[in-house]
C-alpha positions as a printed Julia matrix, in Angstrom:
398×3 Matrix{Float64}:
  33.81   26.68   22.75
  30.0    28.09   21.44
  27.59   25.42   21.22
  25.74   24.86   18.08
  22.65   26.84   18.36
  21.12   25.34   14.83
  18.06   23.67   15.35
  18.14   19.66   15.41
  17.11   17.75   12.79
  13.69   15.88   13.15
  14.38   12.11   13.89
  11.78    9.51   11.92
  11.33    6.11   12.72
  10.3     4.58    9.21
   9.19    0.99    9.43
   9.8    -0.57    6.05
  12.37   -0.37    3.61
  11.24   -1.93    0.8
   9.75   -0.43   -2.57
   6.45    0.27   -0.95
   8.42    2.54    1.56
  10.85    4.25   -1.21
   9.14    7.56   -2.24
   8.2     8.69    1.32
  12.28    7.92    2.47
  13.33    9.89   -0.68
  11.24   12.72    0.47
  12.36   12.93    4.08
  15.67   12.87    3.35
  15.37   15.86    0.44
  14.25   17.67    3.42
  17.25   16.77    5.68
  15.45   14.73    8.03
  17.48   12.23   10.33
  16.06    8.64    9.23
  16.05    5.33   11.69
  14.53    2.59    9.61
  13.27   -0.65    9.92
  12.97   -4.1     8.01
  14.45   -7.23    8.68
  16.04   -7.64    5.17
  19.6    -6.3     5.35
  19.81   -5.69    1.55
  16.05   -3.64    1.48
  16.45   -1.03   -1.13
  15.43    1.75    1.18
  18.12    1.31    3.57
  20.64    3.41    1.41
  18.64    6.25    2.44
  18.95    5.86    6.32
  21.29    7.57    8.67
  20.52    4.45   10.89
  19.5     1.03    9.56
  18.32   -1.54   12.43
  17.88   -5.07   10.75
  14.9    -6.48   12.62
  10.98   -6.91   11.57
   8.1    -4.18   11.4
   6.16   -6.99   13.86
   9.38   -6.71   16.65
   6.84   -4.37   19.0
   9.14   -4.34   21.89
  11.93   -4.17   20.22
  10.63   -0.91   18.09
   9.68    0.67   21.15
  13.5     0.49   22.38
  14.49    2.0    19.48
  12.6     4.75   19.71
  14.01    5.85   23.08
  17.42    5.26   22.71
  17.76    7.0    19.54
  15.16    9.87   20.41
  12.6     9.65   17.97
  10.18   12.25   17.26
   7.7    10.58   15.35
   6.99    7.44   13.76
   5.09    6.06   10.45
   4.54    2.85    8.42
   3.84    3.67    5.16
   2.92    1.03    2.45
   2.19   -1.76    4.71
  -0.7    -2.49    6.9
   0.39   -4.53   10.92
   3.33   -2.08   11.38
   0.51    0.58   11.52
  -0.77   -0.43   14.52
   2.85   -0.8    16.18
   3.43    2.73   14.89
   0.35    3.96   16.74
   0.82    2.05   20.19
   4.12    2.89   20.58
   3.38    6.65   19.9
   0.89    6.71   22.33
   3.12    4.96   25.03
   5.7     7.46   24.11
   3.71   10.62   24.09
   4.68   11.21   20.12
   2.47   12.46   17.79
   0.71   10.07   15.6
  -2.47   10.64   12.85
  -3.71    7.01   14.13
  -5.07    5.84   17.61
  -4.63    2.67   18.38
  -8.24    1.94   18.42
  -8.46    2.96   14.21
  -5.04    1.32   13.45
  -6.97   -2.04   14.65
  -9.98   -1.14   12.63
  -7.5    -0.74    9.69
  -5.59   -3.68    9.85
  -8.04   -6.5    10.96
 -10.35   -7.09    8.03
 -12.56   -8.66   10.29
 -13.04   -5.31   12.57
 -12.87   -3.61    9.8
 -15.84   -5.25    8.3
 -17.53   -4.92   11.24
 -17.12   -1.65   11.99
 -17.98   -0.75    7.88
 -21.64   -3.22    8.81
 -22.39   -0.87   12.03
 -21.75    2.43    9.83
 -24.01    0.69    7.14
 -21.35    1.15    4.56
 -21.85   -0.89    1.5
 -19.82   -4.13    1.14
 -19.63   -7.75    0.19
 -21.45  -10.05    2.06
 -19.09  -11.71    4.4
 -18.35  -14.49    6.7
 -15.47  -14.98    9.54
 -14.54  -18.95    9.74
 -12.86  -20.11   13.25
 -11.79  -23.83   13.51
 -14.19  -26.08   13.88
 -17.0   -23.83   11.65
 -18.87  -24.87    9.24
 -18.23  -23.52    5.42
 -20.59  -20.89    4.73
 -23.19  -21.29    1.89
 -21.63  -19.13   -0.64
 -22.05  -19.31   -4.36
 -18.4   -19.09   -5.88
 -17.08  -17.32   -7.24
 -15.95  -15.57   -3.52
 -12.55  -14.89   -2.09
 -10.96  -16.35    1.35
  -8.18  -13.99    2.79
  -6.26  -14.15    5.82
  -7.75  -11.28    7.87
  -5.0    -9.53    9.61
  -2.43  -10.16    6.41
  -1.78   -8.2     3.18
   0.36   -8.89   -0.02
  -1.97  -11.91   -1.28
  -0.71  -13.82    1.72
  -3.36  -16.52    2.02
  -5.44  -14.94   -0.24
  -7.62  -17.07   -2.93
 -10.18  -16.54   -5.53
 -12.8   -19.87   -5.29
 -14.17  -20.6    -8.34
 -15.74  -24.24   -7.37
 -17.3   -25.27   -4.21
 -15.33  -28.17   -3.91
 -12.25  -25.6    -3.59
 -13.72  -23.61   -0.61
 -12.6   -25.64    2.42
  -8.91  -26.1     0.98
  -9.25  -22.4     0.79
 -10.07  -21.75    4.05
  -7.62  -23.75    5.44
  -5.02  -22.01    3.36
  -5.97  -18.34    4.93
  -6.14  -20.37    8.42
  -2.89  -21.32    8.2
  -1.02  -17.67    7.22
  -3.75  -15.85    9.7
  -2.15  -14.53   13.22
  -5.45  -15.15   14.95
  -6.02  -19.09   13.22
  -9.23  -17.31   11.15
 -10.71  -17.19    7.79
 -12.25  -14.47    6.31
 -14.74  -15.19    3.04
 -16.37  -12.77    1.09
 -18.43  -12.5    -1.91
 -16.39  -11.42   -5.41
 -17.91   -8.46   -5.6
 -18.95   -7.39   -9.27
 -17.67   -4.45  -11.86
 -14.19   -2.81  -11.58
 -12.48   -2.26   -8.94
 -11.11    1.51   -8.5
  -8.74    3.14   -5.68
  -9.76    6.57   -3.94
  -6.38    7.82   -2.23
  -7.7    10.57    0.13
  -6.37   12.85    2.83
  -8.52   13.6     6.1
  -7.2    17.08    8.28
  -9.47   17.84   11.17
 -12.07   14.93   10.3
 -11.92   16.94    6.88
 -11.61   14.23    4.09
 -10.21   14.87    0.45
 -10.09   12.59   -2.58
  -6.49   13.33   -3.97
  -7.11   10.74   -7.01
  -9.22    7.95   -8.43
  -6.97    5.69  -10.51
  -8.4     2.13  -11.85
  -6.97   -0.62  -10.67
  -5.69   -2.88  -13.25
  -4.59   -6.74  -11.95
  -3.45   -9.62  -12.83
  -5.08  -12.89  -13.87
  -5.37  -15.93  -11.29
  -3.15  -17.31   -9.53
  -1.69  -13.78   -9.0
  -5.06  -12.9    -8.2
  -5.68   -9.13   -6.36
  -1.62   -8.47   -7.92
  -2.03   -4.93   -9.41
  -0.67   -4.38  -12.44
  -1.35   -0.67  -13.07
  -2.77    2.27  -11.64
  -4.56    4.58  -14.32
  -5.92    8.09  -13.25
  -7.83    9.84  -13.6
 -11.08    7.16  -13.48
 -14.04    7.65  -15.22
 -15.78    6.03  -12.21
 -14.4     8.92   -9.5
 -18.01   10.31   -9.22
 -19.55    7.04   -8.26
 -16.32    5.81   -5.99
 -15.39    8.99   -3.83
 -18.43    9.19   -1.75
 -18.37    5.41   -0.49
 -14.83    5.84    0.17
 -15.41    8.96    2.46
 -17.98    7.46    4.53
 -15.68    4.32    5.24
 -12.69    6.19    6.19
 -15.04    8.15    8.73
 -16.42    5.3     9.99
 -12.76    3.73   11.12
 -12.36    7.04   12.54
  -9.05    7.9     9.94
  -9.69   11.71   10.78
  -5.98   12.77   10.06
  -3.36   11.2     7.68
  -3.81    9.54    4.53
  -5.79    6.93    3.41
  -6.81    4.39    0.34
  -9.88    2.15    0.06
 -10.49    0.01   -2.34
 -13.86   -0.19   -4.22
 -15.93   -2.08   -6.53
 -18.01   -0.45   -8.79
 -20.93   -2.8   -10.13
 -24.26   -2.12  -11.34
 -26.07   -2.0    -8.02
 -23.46    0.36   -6.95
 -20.06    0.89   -5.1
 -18.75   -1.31   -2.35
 -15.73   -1.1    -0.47
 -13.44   -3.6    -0.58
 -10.64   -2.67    1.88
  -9.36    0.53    3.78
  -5.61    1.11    4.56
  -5.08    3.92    7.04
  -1.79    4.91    4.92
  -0.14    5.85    1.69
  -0.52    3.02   -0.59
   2.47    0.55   -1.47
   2.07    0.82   -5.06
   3.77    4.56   -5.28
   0.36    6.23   -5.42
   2.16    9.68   -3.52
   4.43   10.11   -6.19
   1.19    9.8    -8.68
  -0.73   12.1    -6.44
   2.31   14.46   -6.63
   2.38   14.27  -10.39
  -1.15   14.48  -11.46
  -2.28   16.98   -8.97
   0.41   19.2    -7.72
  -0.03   17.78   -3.62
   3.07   16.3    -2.45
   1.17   13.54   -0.17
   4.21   12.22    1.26
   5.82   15.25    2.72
   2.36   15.75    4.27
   2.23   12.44    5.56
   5.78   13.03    7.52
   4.32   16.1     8.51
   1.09   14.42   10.29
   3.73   11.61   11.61
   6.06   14.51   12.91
   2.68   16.63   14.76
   3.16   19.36   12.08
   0.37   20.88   10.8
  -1.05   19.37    7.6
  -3.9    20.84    4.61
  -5.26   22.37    3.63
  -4.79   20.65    0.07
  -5.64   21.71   -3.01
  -5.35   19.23   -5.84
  -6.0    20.68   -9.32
  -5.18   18.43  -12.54
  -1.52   18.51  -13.78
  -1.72   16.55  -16.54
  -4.34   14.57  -18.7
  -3.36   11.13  -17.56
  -0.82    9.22  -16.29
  -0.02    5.65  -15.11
   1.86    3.93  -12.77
   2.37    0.63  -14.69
   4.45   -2.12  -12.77
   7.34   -4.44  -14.47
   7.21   -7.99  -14.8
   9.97  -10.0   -15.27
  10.46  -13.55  -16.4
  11.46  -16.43  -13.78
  15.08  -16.9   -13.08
  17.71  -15.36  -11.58
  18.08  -11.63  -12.57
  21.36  -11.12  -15.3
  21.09   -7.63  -15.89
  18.52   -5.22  -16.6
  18.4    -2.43  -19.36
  16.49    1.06  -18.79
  16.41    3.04  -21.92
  17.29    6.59  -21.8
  14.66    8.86  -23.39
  11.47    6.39  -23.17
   8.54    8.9   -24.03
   6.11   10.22  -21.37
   8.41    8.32  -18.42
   8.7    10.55  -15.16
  10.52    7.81  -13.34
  11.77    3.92  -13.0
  12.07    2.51   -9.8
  13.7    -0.75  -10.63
  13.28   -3.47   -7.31
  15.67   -5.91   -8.03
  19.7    -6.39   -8.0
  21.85   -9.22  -10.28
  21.38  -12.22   -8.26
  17.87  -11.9    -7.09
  16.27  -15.02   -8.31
  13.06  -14.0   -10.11
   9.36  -16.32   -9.12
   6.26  -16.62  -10.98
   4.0   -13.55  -10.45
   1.8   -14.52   -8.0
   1.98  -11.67   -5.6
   3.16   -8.33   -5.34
   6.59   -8.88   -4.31
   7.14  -10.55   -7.29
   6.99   -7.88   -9.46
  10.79   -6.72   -9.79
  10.04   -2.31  -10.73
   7.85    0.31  -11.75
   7.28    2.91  -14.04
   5.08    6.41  -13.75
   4.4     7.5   -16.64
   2.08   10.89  -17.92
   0.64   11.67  -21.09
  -2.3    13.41  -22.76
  -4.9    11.19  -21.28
  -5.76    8.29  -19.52
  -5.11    6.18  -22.88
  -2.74    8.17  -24.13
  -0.36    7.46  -21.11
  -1.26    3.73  -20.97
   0.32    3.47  -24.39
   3.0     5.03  -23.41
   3.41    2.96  -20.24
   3.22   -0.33  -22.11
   5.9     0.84  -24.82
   7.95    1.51  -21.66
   7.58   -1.57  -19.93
   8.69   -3.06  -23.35
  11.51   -1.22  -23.99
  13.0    -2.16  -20.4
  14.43   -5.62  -20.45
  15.35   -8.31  -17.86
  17.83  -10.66  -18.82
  17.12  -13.78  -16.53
  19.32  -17.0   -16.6
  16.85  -19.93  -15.79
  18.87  -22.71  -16.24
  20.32  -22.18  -12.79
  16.74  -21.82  -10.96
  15.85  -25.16   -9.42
């Protein structure tokens, strides 16, 4: 009998399954690539895609690391969320694998706390901030400011203090969803906030896009609601972003920082060392021609990555998320032919029961949308996100 001399497949290890993790599992599996993925939801939308699902959480370190030797993994990557990064980076350095991340920078980009540390050191501008361990004392902060759970993401323990009288509850809250039993509170730093998603080859870093963010009133406070490129505040945002992603050390892979643009100036807000969870690839793909999650497969695989070359595809587009009301999803209803629409990623099945926006897994889809320009494709986005309806039953909602 001749053996098969074709070349074998490359085998990922995706942790994540869930919206954030969609586009990057669509495009490894366009390009035929053997997928083992990981979440500890059994009906995660992403695990249609994989040639093996394995129903346990991102956090399960030991766990992962069997995995990847007894199914022969080649590479690993935890796009759209933040811990997994750092078991993604561990466990590639135990297992000799490639990975864009050392340990050391995955912890400096998933601790807020290191993180704001490390941004202090490299003198990169910020909100004044304070770290609160049991038994300190409240810091003297003039609210508004915001209390977060350091090593958590997804508005888990997150609050936006308006009174004084509010702080310590606040604190307590973050306490209590924090891994390490800490609170981390900030200043609400002024002006709009704005999100630089870059790409760094060599220590080489590039600003794919600046989109606006676009979020939610309290209590869903920090929820985006839409991503709109390109932003008039680029200019001002791109170089503060740069200097924080070199000081975490991100030198390969993607990134996406956060920032505040206020009259005294940009400050960084956060730094993920990943593709965002909001679908801001498929944006970068769309608006500027660089498909940003093949290349982040390639830097989780060890294949060579950039140089990019981003050049304006269109005058504007959106990524505009879909909100639906509380109950238990009926049946939804996707127009054909909505103008301007590139794609709908809808999150939710019949039987999901629908809560309050107040973070980002309670929004139930998506929408990418392009147009003329910036305003041209918000208007389009909106019409699209009322065209698309979600029939809820709330009568049977407790």
């Amino acid at each position: 009998m001749e053996s098969d001399s074709r070349p074998r497949s490359p085998r990922l290890l995706v942790l994540g399954a869930g919206p954030a993790q969609l586009g990057l599992l669509e495009a490894a599996r366009a390009r035929g690539i053997w997928l083992a993925v990981v979440d500890r939801n059994a009906a995660a939308l992403g695990f249609r895609l994989a040639d093996r699902r394995c129903i346990l959480s991102t956090d399960d370190e030991p766990a992962i690391d069997r995995l990847v030797g007894a199914l022969g993994i080649d590479g690993l990557i935890a796009p759209g969320t933040d811990w997994p990064l750092g078991v993604a980076a561990r466990i590639a350095e135990r297992s000799g694998l490639p990975h864009p991340l050392s340990p050391r920078t995955a912890v400096l980009a998933t601790n807020k706390v290191r993180q704001r540390e490390r941004l202090r050191e490299a003198g990169v501008p910020q909100p004044r901030w304070w770290v609160i361990a049991p038994g300190d004392p409240l810091p003297e902060v003039a609210p508004p400011c915001v209390v977060k759970a350091p090593d958590r993401q997804g508005q888990k323990g997150l609050t936006l203090v308006h009174e004084a009288d509010d702080l310590e509850r606040a604190v307590e809250t973050a306490r209590s969803a924090s891994r390490g039993n800490l609170a981390l509170v900030e200043e609400l730093a002024p002006g709009p906030e704005v999100t630089v998603i870059g790409l760094s080859t060599g220590g080489s870093f590039t600003a794919l896009a600046v989109t606006d963010r676009v979020v939610a009133e309290p209590p869903a406070f920090g929820v985006a609601l839409s991503h709109v490129w390109p932003s008039e505040l680029a200019a001002e945002a791109v170089g503060v972003a740069e200097r924080a992603v070199t000081a975490l050390g991100i030198a390969d892979g993607p990134s996406y920082v956060q920032v505040r643009v206020g009259a005294d100036g940009a400050r960084v807000i956060e730094v993920a060392a990943r593709l965002g969870g909001g679908h801001d690839a498929e944006l970068v793909e769309r608006v500027t021609g660089v498909a940003l999650n093949d290349l982040a497969i390639d830097a989780a695989l060890g294949l060579p990555v950039g140089p990019v070359d981003p050049r304006p595809q269109v005058g504007g587009a959106v990524t505009r998320f879909l909100v639906a009301p509380p109950g238990v999803l009926a049946e939804v209803d996707v127009p054909d032919g909505l103008e301007g629409v590139e794609r709908v990623r809808i999150y939710r099945e019949p039987g999901f029961v629908v809560a309050p926006l107040r973070r980002g897994s309670d929004r139930v889809g998506a929408v990418l949308v392009s147009g003329s320009s910036p305003a041209d494709a918000v208007e389009r986005a909106e019409r699209a996100a009322g065209a698309i309806t979600f029939r809820v039953d709330a009568a049977r909602v407790a």
